[in-house]
MMTF fields as JSON, N, C-alpha, C and O atoms, coordinates in Angstrom:
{
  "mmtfVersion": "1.0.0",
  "mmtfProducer": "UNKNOWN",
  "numBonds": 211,
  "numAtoms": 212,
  "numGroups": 53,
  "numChains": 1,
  "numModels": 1,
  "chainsPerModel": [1],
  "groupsPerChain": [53],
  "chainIdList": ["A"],
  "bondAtomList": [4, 2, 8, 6, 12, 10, 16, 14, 20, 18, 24, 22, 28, 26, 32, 30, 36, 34, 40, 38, 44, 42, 48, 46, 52, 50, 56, 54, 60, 58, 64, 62, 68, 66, 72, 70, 76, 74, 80, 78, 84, 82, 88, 86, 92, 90, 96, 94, 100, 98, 104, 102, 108, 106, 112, 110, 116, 114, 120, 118, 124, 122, 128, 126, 132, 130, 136, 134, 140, 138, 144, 142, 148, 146, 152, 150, 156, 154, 160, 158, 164, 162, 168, 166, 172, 170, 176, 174, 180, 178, 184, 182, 188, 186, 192, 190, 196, 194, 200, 198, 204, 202, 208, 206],
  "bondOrderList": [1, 1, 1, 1, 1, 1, 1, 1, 1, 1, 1, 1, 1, 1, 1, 1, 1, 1, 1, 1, 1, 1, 1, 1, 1, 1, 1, 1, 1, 1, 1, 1, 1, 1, 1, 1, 1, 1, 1, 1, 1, 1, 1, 1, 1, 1, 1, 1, 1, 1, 1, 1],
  "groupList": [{"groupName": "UNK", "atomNameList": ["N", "CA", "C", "O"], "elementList": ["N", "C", "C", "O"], "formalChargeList": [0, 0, 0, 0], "bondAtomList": [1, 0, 2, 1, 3, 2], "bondOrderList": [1, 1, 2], "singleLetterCode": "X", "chemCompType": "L-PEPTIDE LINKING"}],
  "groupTypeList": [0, 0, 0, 0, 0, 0, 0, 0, 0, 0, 0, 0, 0, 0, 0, 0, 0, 0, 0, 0, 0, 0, 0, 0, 0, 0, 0, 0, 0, 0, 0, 0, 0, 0, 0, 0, 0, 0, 0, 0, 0, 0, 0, 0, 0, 0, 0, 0, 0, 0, 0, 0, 0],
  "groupIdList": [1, 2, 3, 4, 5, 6, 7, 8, 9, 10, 11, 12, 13, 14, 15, 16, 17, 18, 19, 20, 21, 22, 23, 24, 25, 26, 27, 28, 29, 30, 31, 32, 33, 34, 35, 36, 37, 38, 39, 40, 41, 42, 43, 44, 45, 46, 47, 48, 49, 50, 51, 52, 53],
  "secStructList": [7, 2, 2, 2, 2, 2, 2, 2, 2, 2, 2, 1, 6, 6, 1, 7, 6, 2, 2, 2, 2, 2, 2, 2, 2, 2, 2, 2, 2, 2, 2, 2, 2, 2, 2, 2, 2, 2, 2, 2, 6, 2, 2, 2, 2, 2, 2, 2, 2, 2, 2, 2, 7],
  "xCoordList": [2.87, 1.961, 2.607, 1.906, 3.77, 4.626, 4.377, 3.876, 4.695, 4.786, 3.173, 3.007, 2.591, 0.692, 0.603, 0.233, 1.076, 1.349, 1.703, 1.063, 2.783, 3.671, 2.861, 2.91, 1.967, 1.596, 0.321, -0.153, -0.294, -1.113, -1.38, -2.248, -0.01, 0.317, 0.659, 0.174, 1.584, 1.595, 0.356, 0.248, -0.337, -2.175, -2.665, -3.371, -2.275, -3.514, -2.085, -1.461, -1.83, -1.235, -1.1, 0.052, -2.105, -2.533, -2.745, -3.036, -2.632, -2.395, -1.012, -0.273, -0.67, 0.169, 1.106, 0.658, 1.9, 1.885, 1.974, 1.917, 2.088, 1.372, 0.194, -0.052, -0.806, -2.178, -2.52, -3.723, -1.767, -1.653, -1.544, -2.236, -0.213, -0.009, -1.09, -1.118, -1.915, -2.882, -3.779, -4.287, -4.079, -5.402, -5.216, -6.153, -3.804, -3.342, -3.661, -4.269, -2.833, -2.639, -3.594, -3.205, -4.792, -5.794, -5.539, -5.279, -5.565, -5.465, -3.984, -3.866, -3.076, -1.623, -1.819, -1.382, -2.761, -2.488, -2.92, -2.335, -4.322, -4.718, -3.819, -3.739, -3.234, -2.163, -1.375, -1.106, -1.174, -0.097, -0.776, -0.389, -2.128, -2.942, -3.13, -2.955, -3.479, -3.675, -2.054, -2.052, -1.378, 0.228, 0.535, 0.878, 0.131, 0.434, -0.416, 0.008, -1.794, -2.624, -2.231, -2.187, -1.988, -1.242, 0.108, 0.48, 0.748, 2.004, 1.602, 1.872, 0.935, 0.262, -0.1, 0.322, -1.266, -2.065, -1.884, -2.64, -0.652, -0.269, -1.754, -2.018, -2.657, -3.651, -4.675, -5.326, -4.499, -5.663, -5.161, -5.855, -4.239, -3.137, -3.79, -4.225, -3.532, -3.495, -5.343, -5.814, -5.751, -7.728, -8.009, -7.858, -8.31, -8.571, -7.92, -8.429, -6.441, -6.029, -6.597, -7.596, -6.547, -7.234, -8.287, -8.255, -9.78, -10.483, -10.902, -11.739, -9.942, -9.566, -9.204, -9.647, -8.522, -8.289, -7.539, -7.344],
  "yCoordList": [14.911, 14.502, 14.721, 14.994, 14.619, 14.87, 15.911, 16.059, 17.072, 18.617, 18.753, 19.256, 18.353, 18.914, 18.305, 18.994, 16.755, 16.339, 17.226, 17.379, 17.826, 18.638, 19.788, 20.428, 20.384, 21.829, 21.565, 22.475, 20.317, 19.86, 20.219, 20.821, 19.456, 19.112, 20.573, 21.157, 21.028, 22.573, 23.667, 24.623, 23.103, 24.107, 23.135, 23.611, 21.789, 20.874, 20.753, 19.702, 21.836, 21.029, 20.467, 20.286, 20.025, 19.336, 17.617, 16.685, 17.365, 16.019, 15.61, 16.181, 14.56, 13.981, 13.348, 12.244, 13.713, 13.478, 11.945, 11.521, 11.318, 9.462, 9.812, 9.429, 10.759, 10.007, 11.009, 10.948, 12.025, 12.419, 11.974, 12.186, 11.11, 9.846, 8.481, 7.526, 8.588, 7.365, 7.988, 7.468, 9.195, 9.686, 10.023, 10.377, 9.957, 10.594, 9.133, 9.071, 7.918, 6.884, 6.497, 6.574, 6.1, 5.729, 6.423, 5.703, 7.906, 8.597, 8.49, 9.104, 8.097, 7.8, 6.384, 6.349, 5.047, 4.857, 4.597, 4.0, 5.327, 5.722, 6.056, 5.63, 6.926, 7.452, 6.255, 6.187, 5.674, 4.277, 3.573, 3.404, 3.216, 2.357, 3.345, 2.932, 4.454, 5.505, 5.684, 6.294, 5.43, 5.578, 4.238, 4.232, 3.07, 1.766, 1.413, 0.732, 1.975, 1.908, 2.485, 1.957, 3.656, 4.708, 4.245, 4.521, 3.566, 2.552, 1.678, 1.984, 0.582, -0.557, -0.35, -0.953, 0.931, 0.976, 2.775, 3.747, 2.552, 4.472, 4.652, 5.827, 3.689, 4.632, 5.678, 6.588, 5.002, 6.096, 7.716, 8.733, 7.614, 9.051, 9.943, 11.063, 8.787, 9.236, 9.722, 10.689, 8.752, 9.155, 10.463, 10.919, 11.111, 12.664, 13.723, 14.668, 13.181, 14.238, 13.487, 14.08, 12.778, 11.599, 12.374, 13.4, 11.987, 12.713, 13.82, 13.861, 14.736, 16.107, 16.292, 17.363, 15.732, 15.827, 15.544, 15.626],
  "zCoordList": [11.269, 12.308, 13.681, 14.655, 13.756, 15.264, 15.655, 16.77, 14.734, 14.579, 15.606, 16.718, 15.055, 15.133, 16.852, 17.803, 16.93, 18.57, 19.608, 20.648, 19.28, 20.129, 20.064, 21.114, 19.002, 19.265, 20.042, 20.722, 19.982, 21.062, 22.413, 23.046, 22.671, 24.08, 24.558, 25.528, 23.683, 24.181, 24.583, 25.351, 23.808, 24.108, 25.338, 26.227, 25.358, 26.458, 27.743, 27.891, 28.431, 28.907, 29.903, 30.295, 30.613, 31.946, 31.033, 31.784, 29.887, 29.073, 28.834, 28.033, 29.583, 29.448, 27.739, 27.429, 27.016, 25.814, 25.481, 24.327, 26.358, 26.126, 25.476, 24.333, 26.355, 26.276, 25.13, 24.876, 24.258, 23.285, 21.955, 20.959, 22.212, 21.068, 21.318, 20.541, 22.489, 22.026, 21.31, 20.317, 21.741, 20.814, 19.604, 18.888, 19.136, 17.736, 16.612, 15.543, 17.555, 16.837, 15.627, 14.461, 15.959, 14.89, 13.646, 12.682, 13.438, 12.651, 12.251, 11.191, 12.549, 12.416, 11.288, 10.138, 12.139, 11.217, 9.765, 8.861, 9.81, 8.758, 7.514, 6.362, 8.2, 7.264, 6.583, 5.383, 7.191, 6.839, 5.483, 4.327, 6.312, 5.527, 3.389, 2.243, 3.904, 2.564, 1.814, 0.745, 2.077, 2.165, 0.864, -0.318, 2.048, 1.429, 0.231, -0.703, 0.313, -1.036, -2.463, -3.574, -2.051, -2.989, -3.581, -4.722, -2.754, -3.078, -4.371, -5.532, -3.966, -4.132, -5.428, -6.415, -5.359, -6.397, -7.161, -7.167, -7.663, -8.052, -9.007, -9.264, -9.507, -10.486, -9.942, -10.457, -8.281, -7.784, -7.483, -7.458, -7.347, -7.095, -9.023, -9.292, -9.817, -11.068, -11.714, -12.313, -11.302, -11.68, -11.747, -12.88, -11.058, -11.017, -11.998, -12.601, -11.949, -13.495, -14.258, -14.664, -14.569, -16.139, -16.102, -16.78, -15.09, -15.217, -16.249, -17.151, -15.726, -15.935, -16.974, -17.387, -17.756, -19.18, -19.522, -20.734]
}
């Protein structure tokens, strides 16, 4: 996610990279939240192969 920030700021660059990382955040911490579930709960990682056969 840093990587993708920086190639941002490099294309926008009259944007300050603060106001880069505010607009990133939400989706940052999405990530966290899908992160900690997947932790929490490894069967959902697992459903889809089951699924599958």
């Amino acid at each position: 996610m840093g990587l993708n920030v920086f190639i941002i700021n490099s294309v926008a660059r009259d944007v300050p990279m603060r106001e880069t990382f505010k607009g990133v955040m939400p989706f940052f911490l999405a990530e966290i939240v899908r992160v900690v579930l997947l932790v929490a709960f490894p069967a959902i990682s697992l459903l889809l192969p089951r699924l599958m056969g």
